[in-house]
ZADO-1210 file (C-alpha; in nm, 4 decimals, padded with zeros to 6 digits):
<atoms>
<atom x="00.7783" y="-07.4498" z="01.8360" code="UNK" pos="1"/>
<atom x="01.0150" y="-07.1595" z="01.7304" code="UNK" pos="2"/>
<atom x="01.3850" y="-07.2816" z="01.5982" code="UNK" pos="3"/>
<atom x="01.6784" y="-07.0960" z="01.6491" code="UNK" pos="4"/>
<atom x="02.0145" y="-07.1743" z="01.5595" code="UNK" pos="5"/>
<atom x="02.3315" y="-07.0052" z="01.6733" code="UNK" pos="6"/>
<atom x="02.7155" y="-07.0391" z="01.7486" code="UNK" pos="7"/>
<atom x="02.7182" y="-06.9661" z="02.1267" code="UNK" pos="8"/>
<atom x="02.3765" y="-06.9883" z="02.3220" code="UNK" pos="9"/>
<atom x="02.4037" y="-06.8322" z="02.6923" code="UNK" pos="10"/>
<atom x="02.1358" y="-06.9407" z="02.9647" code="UNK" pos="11"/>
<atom x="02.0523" y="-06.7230" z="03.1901" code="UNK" pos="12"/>
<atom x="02.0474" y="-06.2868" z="03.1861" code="UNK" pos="13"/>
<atom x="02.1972" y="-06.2117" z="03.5155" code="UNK" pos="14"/>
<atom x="02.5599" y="-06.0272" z="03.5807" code="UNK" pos="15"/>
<atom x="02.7393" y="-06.3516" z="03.4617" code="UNK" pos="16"/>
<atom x="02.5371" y="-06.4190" z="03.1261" code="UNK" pos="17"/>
<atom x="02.5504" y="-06.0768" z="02.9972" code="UNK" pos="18"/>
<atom x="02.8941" y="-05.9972" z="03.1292" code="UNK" pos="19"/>
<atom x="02.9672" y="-06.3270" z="02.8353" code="UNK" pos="20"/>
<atom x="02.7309" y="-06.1509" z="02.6059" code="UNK" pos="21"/>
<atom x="02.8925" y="-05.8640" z="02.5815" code="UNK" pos="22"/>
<atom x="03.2176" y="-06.0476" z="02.4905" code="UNK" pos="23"/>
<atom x="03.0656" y="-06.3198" z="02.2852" code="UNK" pos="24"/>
<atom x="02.9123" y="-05.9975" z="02.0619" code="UNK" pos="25"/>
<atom x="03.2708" y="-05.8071" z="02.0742" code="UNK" pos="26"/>
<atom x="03.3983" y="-06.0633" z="01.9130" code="UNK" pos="27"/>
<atom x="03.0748" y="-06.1044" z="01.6645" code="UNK" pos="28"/>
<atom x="02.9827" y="-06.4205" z="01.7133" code="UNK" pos="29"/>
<atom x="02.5904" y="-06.5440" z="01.6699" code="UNK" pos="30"/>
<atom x="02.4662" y="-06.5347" z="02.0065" code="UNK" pos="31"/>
<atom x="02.1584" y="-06.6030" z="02.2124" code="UNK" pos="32"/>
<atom x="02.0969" y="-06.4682" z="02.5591" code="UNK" pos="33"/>
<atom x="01.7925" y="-06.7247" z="02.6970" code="UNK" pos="34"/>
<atom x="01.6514" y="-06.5158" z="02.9514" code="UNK" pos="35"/>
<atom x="01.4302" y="-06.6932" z="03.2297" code="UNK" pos="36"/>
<atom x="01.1381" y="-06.5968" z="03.3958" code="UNK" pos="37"/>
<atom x="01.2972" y="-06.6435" z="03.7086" code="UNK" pos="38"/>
<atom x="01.4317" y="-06.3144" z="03.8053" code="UNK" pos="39"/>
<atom x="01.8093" y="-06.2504" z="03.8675" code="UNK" pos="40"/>
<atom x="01.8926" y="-06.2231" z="04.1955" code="UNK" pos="41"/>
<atom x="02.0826" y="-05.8928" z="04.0908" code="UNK" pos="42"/>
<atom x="01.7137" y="-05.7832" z="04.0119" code="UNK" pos="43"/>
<atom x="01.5702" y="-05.8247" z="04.3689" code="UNK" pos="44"/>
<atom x="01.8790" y="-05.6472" z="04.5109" code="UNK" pos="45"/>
<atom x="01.7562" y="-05.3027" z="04.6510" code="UNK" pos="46"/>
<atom x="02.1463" y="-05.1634" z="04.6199" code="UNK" pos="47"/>
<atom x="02.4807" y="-05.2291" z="04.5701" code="UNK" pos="48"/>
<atom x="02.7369" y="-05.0373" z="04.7143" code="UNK" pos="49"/>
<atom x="03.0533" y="-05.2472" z="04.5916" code="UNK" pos="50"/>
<atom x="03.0074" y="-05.2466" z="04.2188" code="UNK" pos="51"/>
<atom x="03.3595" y="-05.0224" z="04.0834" code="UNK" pos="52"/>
<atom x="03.2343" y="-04.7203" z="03.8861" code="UNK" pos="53"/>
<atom x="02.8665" y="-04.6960" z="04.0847" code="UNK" pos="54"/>
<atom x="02.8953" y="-04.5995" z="04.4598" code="UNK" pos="55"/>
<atom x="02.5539" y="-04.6659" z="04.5012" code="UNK" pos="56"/>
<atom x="02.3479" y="-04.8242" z="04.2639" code="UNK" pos="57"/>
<atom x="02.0110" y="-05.0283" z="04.2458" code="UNK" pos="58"/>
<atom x="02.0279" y="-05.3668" z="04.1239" code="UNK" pos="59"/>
<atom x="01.7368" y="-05.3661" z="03.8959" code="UNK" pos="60"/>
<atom x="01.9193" y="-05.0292" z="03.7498" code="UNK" pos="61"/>
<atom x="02.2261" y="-05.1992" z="03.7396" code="UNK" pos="62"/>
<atom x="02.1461" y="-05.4911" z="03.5553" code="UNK" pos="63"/>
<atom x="01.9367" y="-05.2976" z="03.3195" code="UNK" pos="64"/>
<atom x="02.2410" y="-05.1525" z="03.1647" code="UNK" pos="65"/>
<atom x="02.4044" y="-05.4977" z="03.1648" code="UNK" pos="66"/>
<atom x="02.1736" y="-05.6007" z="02.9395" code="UNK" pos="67"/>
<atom x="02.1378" y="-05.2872" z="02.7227" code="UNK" pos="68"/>
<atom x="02.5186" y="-05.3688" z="02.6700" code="UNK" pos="69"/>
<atom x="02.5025" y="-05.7154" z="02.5353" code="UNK" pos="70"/>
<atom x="02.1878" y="-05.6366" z="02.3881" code="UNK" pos="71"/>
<atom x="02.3590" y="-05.2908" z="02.1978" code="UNK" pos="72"/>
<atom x="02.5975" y="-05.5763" z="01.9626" code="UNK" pos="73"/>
<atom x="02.4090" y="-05.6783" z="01.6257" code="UNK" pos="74"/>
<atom x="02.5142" y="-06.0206" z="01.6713" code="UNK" pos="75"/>
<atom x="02.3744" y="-06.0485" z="02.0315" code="UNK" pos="76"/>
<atom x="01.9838" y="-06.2246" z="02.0392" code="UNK" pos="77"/>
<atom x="01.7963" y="-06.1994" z="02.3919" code="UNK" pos="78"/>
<atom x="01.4718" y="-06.4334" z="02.3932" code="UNK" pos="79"/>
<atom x="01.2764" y="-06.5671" z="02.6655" code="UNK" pos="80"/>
<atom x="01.2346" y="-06.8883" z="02.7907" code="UNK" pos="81"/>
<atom x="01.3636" y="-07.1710" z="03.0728" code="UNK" pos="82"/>
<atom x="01.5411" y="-07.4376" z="02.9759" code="UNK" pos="83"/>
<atom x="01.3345" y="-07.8022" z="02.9986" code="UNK" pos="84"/>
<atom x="01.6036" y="-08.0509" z="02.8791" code="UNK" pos="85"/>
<atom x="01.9361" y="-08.0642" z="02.6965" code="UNK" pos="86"/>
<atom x="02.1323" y="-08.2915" z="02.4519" code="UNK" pos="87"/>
<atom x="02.4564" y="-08.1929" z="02.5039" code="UNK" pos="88"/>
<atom x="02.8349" y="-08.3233" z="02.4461" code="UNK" pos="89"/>
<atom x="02.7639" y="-08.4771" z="02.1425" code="UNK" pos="90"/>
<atom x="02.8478" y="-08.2430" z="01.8245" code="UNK" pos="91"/>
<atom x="02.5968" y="-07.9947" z="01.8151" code="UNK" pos="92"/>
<atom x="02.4295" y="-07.8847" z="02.1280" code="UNK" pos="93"/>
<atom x="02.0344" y="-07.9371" z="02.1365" code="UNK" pos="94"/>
<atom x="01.8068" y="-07.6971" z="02.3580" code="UNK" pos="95"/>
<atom x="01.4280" y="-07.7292" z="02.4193" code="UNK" pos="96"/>
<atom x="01.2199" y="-07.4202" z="02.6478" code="UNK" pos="97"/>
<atom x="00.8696" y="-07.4356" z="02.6451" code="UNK" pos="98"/>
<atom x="00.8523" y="-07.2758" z="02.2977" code="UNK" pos="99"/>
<atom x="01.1574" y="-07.3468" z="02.1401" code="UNK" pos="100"/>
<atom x="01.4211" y="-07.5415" z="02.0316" code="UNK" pos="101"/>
<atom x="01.7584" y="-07.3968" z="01.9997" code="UNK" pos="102"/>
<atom x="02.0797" y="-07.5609" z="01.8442" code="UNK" pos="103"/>
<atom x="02.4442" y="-07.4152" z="01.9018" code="UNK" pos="104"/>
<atom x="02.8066" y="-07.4746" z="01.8708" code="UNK" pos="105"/>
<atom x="02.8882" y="-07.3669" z="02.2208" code="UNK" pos="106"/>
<atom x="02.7040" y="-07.3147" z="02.5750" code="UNK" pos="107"/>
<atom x="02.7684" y="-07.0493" z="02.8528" code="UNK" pos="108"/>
<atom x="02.5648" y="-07.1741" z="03.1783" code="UNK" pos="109"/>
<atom x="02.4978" y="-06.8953" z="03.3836" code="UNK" pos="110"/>
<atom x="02.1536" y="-06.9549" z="03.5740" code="UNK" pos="111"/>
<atom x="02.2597" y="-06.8223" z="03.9180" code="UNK" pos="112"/>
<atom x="02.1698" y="-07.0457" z="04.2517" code="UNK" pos="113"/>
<atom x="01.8603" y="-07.1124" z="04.0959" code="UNK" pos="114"/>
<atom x="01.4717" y="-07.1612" z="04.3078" code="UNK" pos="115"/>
<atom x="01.6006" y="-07.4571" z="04.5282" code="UNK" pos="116"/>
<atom x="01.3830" y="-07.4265" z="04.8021" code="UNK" pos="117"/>
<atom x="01.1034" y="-07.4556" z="04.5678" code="UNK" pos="118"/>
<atom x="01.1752" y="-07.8159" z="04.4196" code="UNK" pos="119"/>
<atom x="00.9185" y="-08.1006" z="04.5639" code="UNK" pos="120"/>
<atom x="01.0761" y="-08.3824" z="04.6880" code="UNK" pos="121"/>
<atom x="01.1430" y="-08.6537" z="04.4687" code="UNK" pos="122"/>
<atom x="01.1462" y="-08.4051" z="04.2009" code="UNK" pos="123"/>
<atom x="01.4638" y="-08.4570" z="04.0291" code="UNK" pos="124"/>
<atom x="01.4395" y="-08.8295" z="04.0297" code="UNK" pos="125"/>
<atom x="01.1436" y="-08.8164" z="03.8530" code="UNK" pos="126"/>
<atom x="01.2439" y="-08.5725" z="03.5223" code="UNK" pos="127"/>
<atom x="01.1526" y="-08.7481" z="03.2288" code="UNK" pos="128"/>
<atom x="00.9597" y="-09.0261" z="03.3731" code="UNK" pos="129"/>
<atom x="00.7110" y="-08.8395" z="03.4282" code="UNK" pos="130"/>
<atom x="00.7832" y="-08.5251" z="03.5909" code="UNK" pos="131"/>
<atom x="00.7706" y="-08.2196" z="03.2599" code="UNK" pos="132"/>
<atom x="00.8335" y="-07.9250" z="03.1909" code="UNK" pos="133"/>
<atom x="00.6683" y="-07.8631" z="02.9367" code="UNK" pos="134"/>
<atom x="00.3051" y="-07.9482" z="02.8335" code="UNK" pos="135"/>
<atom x="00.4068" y="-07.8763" z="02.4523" code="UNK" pos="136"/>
<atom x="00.6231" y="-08.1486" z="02.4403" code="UNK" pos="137"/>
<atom x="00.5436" y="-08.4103" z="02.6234" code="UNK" pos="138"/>
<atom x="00.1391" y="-08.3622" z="02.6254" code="UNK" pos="139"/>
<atom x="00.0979" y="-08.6080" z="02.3133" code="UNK" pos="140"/>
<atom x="00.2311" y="-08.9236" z="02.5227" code="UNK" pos="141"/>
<atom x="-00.0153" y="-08.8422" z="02.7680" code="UNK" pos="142"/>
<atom x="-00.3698" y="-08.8588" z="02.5944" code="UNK" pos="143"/>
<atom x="-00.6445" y="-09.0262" z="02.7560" code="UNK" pos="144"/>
<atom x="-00.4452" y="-09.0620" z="03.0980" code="UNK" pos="145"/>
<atom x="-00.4310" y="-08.8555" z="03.4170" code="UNK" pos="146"/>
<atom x="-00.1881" y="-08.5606" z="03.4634" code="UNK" pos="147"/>
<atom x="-00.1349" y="-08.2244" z="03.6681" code="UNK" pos="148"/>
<atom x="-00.0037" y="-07.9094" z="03.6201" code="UNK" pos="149"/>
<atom x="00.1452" y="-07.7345" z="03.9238" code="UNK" pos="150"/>
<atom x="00.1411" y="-07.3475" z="03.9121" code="UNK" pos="151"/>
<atom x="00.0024" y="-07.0161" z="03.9002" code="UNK" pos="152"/>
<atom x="00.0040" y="-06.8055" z="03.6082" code="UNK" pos="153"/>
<atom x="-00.1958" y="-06.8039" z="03.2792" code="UNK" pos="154"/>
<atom x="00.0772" y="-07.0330" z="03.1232" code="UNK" pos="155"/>
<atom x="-00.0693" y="-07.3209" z="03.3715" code="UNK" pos="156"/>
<atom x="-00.4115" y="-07.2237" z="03.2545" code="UNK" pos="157"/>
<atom x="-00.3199" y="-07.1813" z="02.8450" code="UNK" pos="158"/>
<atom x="-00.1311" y="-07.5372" z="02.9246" code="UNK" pos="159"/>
<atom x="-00.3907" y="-07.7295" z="03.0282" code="UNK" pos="160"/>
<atom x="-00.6677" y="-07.6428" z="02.8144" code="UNK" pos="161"/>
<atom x="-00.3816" y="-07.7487" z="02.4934" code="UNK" pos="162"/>
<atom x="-00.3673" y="-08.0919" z="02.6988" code="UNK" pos="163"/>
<atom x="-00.7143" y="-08.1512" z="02.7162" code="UNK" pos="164"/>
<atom x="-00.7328" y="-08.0929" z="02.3512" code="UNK" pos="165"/>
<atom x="-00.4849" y="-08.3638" z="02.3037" code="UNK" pos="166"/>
<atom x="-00.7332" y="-08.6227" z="02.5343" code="UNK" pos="167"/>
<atom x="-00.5739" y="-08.5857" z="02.8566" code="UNK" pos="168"/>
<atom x="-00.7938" y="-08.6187" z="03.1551" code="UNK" pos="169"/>
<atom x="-00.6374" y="-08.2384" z="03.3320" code="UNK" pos="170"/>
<atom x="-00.6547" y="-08.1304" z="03.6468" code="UNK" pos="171"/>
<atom x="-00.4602" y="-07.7845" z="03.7979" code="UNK" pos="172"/>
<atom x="-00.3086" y="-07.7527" z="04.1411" code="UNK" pos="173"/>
<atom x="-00.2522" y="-07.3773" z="04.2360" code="UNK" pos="174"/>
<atom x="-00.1118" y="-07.2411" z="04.5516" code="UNK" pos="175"/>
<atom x="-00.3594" y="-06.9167" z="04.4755" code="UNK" pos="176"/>
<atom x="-00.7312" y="-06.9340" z="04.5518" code="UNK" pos="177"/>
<atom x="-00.9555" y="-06.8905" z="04.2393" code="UNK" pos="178"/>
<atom x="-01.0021" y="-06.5377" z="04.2782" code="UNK" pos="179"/>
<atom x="-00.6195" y="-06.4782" z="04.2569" code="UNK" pos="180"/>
<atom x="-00.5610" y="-06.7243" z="04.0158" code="UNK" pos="181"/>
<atom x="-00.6335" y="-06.5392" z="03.5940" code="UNK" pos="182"/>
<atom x="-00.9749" y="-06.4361" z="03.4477" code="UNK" pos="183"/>
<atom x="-00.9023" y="-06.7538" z="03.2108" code="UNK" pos="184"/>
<atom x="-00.9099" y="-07.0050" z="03.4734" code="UNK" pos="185"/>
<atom x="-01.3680" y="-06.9912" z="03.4659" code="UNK" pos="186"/>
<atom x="-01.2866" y="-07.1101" z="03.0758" code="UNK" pos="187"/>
<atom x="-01.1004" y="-07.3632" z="03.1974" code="UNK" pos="188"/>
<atom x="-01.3711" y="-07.4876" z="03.4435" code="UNK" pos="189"/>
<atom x="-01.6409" y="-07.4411" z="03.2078" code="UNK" pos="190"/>
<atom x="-01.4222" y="-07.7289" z="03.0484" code="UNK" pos="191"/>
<atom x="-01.4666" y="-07.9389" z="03.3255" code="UNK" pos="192"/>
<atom x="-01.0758" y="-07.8934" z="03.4354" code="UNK" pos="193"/>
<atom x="-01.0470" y="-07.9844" z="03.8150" code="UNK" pos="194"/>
<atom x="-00.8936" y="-07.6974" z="03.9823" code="UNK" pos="195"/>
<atom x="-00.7511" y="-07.7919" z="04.3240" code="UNK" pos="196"/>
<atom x="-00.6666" y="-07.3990" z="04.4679" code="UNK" pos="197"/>
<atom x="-00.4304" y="-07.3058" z="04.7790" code="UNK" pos="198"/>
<atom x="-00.2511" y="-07.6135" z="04.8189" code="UNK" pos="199"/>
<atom x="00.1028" y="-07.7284" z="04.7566" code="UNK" pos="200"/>
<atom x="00.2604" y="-08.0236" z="04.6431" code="UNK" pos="201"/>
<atom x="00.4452" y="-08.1777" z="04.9375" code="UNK" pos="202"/>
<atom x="00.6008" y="-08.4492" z="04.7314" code="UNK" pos="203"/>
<atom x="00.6600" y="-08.6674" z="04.4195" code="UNK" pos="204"/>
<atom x="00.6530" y="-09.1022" z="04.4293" code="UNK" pos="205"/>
<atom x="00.7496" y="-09.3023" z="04.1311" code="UNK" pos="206"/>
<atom x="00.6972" y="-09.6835" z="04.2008" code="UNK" pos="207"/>
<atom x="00.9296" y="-09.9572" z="04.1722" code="UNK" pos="208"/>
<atom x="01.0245" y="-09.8961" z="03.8169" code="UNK" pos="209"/>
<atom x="01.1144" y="-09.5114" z="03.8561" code="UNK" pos="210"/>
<atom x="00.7971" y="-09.3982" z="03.7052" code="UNK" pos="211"/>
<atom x="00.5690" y="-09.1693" z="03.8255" code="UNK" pos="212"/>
<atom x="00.3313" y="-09.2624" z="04.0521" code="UNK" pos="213"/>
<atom x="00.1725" y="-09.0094" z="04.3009" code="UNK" pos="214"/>
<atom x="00.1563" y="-08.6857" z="04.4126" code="UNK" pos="215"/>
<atom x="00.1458" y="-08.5937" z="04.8032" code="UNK" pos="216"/>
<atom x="-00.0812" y="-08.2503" z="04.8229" code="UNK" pos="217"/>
<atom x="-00.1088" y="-08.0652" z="05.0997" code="UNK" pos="218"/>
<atom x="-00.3907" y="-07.7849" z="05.1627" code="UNK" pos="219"/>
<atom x="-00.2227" y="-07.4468" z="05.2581" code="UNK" pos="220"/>
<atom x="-00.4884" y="-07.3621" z="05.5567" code="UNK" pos="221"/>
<atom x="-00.4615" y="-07.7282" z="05.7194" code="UNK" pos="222"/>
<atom x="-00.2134" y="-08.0050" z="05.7770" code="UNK" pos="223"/>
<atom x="-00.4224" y="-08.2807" z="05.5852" code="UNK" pos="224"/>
<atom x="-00.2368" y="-08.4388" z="05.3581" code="UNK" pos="225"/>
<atom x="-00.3332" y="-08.6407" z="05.0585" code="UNK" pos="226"/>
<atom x="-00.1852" y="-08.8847" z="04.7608" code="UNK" pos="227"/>
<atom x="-00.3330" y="-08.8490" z="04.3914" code="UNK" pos="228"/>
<atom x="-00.2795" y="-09.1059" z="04.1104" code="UNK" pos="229"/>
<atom x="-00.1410" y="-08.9702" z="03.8073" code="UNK" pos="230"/>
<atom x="00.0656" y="-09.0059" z="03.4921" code="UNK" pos="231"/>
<atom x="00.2143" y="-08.7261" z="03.4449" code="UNK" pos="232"/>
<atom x="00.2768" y="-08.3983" z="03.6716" code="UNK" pos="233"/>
<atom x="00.3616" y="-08.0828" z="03.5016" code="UNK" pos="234"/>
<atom x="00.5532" y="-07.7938" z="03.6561" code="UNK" pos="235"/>
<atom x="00.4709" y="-07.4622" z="03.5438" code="UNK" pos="236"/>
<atom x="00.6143" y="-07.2991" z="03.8740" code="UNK" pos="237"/>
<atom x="00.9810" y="-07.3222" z="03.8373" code="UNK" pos="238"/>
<atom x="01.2975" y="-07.4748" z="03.6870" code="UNK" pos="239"/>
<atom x="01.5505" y="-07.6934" z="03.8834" code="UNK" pos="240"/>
<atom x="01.8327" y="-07.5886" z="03.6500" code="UNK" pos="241"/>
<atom x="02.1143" y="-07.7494" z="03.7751" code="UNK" pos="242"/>
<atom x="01.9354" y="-08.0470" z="03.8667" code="UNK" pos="243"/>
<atom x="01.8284" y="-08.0649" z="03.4681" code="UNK" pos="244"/>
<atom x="02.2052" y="-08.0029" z="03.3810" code="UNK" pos="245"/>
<atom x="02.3627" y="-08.3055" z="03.6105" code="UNK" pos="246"/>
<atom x="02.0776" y="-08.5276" z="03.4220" code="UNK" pos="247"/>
<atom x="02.2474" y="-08.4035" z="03.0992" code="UNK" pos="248"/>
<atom x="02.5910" y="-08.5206" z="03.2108" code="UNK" pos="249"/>
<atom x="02.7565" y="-08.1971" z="03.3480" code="UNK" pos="250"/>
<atom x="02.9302" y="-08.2463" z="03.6854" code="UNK" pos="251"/>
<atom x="02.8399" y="-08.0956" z="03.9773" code="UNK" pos="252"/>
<atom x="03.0019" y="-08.0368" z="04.3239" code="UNK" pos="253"/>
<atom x="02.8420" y="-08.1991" z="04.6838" code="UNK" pos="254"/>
<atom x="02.6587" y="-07.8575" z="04.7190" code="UNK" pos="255"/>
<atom x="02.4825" y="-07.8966" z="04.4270" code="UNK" pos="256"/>
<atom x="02.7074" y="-07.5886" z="04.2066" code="UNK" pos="257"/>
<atom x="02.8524" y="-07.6696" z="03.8564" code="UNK" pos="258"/>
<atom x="03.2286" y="-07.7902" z="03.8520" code="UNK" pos="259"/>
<atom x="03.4214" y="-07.5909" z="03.6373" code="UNK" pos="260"/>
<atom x="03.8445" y="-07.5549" z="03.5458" code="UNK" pos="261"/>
<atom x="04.0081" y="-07.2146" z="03.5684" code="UNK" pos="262"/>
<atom x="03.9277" y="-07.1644" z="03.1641" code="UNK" pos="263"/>
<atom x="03.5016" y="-07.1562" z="03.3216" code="UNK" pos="264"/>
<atom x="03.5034" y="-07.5478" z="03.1366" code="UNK" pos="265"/>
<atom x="03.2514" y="-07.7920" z="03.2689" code="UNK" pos="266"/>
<atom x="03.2974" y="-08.1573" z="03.2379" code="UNK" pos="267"/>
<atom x="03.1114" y="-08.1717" z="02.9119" code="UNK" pos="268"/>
<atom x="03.3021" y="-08.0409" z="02.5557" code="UNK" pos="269"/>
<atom x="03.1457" y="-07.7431" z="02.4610" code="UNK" pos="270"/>
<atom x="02.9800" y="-07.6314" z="02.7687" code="UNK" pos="271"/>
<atom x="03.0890" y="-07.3596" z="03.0454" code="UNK" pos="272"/>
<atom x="02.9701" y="-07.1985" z="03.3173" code="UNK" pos="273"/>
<atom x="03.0001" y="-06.8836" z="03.4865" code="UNK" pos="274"/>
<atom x="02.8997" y="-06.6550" z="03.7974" code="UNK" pos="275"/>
<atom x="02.6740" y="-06.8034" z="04.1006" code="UNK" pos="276"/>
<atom x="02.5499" y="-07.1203" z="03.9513" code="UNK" pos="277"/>
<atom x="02.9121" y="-07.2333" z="04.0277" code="UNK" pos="278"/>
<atom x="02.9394" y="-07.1557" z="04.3768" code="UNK" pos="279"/>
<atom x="03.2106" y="-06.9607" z="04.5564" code="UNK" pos="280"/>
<atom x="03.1807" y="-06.5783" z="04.6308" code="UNK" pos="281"/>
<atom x="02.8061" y="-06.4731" z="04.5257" code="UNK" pos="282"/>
<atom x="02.9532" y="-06.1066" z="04.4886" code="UNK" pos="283"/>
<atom x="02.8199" y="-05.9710" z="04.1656" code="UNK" pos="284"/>
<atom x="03.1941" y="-05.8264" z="04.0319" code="UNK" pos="285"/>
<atom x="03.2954" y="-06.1973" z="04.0820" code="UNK" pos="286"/>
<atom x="02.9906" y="-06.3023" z="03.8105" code="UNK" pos="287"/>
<atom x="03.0744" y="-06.0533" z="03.5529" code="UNK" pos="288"/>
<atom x="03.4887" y="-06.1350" z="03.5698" code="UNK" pos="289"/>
<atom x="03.3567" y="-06.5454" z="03.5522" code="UNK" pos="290"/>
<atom x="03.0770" y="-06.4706" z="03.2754" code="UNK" pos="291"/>
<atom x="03.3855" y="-06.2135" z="03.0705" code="UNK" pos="292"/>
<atom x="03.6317" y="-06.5150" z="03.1251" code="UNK" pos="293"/>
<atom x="03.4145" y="-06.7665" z="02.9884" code="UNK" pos="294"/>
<atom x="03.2857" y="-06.5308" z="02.6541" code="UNK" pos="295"/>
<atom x="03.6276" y="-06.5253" z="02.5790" code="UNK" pos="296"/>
<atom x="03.6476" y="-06.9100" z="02.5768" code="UNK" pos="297"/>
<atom x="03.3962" y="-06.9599" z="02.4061" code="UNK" pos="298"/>
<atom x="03.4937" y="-06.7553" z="02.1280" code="UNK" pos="299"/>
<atom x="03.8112" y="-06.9513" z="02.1690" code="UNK" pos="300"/>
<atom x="03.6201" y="-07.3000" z="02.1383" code="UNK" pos="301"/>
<atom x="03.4459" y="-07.2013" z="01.8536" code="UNK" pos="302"/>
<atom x="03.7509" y="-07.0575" z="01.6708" code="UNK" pos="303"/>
<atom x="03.9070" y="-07.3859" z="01.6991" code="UNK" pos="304"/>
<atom x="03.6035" y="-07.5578" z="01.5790" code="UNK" pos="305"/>
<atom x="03.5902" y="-07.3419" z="01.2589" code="UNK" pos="306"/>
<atom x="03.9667" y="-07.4632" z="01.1982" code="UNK" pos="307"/>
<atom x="03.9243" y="-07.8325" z="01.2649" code="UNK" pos="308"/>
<atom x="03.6124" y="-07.8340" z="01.0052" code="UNK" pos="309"/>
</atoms>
């Protein structure tokens, strides 16, 4: 695991977190951009026609020079990585992605509306007892017992063959079909790794303690469904983010956005948020103003911390 440690850590590279990168290098603090792998939504926008300065501009084009902005200040890191659980509130802030753990002063929130529609049911419930994120870090407490990953890249594939090596009994559930899925996934059956190809998980069960129970699977080219025994499930396929931030104690709304004052303040010391992830007008002048407003806050809260210490 790589660490990184730095004054103001921003998650997410859309408008919003770049928009704070930008002033969070200005004013030359040590800064981290955590850049996702899910997309911005600025990136799948074919053109926007509303942005001042650009009559007409693409939004993969458009957020490119975003981020050569924020990227342009010496101070100003950009790594990749989705975050898989927080210790926030308390002092220093504690991070973990898949291959990292990151430490800062301050956090800027700025994930956008997120992949709902992808979370399984009972997901959320379920994070840390026995729903992951991350096959690194919680693979050890698994070792001789059942898990799953869910997902469809080489990461899923790369993951599971490090959890068999730790004694887990592994299994992969892809929504590909094994000609879709990487070349690496015939080392991973030569293993004897179950792959279960073009079918979904429907659903997540934890039994009466809150603990992982079953899976409901669901064949993409039928309507048969079918529960699986596990211990552990791991998602490789997306990130609930603001479902991982209300487990870490920041407040959300009844639509599932991130409350925040007019200073871009969540509920927790230390942490703000900015642009879409908050709700209100998804207009992409509206996250750069949110993700400039809370930069500048930022730099405020850590300017005061520097004094009190």
């Amino acid at each position: 695991m790589d660490e990184y440690k730095c004054e103001i850590l921003i998650i997410g590279a859309g408008p919003a977190g770049l928009s704070a990168g930008v002033y969070c290098g200005r004013a030359g603090r040590d800064t981290i951009i955590l850049e996702g792998k899910e997309p911005s939504a600025l990136y799948r926008t074919k053109e926007i026609l509303n942005y001042p300065g650009y009559e007409n501009v693409e939004g993969p084009e458009l957020l490119e020079q975003f981020k050569k902005h924020a990227g342009n200040h010496d101070s100003v890191r950009i790594i990749k990585g989705d975050v898989i659980s927080l210790m926030i509130g308390m002092g220093m802030n504690m991070i973990s992605t898949r291959t990292a753990n990151i430490t800062a002063d301050a956090i800027i929130i700025a994930t956008g509306r997120g992949v709902r529609k992808e979370i399984i049911k009972g997901e959320s419930d379920l994070i840390g007892y026995g729903v992951s994120y991350c096959a690194l870090c919680d693979g050890p407490l698994y070792k001789e017992k059942v898990v799953y990953l869910y997902g469809n890249d080489e990461e899923v594939i790369e993951d599971a063959l490090t959890l068999q090596q730790m004694g887990c009994k592994v299994n992969i559930i892809s929504t590909l079909s094994l000609d879709e899925l990487p070349p690496l996934i015939k080392e991973a059956q030569a293993k004897e790794i179950q792959v279960i190809d073009k079918t979904e998980i429907e659903e997540v069960k934890g039994n009466s303690q809150g603990i992982i129970e079953k899976i409901v699977i669901s064949p993409l080219d039928s309507e048969e469904k079918k529960e699986l025994d596990l211990s552990c499930l791991f998602i490789l396929s997306h990130i609930p983010s603001n479902s991982i931030f209300k487990k870490a104690g920041v407040d959300l709304d009844e639509r599932g956005n991130i409350k925040i004052n007019e200073e871009q303040e969540t509920s927790v010391k230390s942490v703000f948020a900015a642009g879409d992830v908050t709700g209100g007008l998804f207009q992409v002048v509206f996250a750069t103003a949110e993700g400039a407003r809370a930069g500048i806050n930022a730099n405020k809260y850590i300017r005061q911390l520097k004094r009190d210490t």
